[in-house]
C-alpha positions, -999 to 999 in steps of 0.1 A, spaced: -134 -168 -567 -167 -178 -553 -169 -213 -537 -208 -227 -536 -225 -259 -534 -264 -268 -541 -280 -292 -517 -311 -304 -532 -332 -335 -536 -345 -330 -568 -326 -338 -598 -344 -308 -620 -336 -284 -595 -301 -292 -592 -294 -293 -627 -312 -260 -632 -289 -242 -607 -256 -257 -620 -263 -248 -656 -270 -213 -644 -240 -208 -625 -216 -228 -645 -225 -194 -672 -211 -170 -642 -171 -160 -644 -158 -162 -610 -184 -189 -595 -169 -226 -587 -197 -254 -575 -171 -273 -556 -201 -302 -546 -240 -313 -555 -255 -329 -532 -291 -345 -522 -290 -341 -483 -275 -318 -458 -260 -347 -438 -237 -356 -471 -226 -315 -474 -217 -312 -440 -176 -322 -443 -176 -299 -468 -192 -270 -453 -171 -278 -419 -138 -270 -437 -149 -230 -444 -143 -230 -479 -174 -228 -491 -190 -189 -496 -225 -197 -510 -248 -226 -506 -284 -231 -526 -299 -250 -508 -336 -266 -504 -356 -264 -467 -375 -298 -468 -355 -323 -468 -353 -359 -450 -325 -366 -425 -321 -326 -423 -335 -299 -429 -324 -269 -444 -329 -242 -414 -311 -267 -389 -287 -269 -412 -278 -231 -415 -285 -232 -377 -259 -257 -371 -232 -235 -381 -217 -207 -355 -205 -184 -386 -221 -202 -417 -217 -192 -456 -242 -175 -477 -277 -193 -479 -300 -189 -506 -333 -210 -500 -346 -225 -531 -376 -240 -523 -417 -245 -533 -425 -242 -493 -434 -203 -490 -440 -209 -453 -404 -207 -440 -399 -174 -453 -400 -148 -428 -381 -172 -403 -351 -173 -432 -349 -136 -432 -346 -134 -396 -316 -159 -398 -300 -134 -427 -304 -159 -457 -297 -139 -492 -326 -148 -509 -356 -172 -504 -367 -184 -544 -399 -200 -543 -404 -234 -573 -409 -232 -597 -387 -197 -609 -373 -195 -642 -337 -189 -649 -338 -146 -646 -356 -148 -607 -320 -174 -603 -298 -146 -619 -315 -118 -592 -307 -141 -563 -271 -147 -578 -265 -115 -583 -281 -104 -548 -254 -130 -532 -226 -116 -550 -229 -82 -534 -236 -98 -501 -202 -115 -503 -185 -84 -518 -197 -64 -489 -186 -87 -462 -153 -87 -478 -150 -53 -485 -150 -50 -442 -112 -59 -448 -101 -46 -483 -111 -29 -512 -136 -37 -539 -121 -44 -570 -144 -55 -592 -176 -38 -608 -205 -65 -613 -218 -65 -646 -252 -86 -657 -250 -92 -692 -287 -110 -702 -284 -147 -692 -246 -142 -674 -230 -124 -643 -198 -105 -653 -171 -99 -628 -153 -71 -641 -124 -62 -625 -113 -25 -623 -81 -29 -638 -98 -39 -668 -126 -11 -669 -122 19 -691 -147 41 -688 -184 44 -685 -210 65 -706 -244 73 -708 -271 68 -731 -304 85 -721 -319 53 -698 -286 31 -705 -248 31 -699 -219 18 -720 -198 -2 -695 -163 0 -721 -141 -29 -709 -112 -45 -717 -125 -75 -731 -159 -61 -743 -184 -32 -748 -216 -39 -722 -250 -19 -728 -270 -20 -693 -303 -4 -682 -292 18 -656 -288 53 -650 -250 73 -648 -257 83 -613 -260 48 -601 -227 36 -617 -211 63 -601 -224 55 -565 -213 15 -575 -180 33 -578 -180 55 -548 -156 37 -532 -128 33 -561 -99 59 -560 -96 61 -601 -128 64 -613 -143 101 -615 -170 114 -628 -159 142 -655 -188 149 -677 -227 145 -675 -225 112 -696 -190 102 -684 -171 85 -656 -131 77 -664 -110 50 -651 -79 75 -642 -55 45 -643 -62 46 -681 -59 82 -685 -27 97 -702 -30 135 -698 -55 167 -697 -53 185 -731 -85 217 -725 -117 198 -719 -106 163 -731 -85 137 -713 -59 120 -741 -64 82 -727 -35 57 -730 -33 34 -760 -67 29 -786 -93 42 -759 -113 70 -771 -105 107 -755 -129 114 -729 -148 151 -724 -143 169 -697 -179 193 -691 -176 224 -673 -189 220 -639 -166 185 -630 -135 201 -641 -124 216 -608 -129 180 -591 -109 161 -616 -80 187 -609 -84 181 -574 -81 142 -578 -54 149 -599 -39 169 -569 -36 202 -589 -55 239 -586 -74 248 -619 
């Protein structure tokens, strides 16, 4: 679960970001607030991973804020000031979103913080979840629930547990997305497998447990499936 907070003065702005995230699986707003100095007992307690946060405001300021903190959360700027920009970067902020933005430019810097956080925790485990944007809404999919992925000329169908996702992306991205997860191989041109699902090799076609469809195996992949599998073709 992701823990944020939006620090922001203006009531538009505030209500903008928490009707966008409130859409996201996975994302909790544990606080609103209109000033840094209010946020601050909640920030000191390290529970929050994410804060939105604006740059001018009285009492505090956004940058002093984020400087104030030794190891501090995730900040994405949301601001109409594109002056502070390059300064942000160099102090490692996620995003800096310029007002006014509409709600896809919020869904980029959501979605941008996301694998920020996934990274940082990936230094001490595994990743085991596949991020999925689904037009107005952030999925977190996790792998235990993914069955298989196939392409469709400039799309993928991202089959999951719960629902069948149609993204504009190409196969070979998924697959380095997935680098890093032990069950998923790539078996065909237009196919990577979740092996967890998988229920046996039968030829060129892998039988998959329960009401999945059988997946194909092509030619050239075959020998690196067997070796996942641990066996010699």
């Amino acid at each position: 679960m992701i823990k944020c907070i939006v620090i922001d003065d203006d009531e538009l702005t505030q209500e903008m970001l928490v009707s966008t995230l409130n859409k996201i699986p996975g994302v909790e707003i544990l606080g609103v607030y209109d000033n840094a100095m209010d946020a601050m007992k909640i920030l000191k307690n390290g529970e929050i991973n994410l804060v939105f946060c604006e740059i001018l405001m009285p009492d505090m300021d956004g940058i002093t804020l984020l400087k104030s903190f030794r190891s501090p959360p995730f900040f994405v700027f949301v601001t109409g000031n594109p002056y502070y920009a390059v300064e942000s970067f160099e102090l490692n902020v996620v995003d800096y979103v310029l007002k006014p933005f509409g709600s896809d430019r919020l869904l980029k810097a959501i979605e941008k913080a996301l694998i920020f956080i996934d990274s940082e925790k990936g230094v001490n485990q595994n990743t085991n979840h596949l991020i999925i944007k689904d037009r107005s809404i952030i999925i977190i999919t996790p792998y235990d629930e993914l069955y298989y992925i196939k392409a469709d000329k400039d799309y993928v169908w991202v089959e999951t547990k719960e629902k069948r996702y149609n993204l504009w992306k190409k196969l070979i991205d998924m697959e380095s997305a997935l680098v890093s997860a032990r069950q998923f191989v790539r078996v065909h041109k237009s196919f990577i497998v979740n092996l967890d699902f998988a229920k046996r090799v039968e030829g060129n076609v892998i039988k998959m447990r329960g009401s999945i469809k059988d997946i194909p195996i092509g030619g050239q992949y075959k020998s690196g499936l067997l070796k996942r599998l641990g066996l010699n073709e």
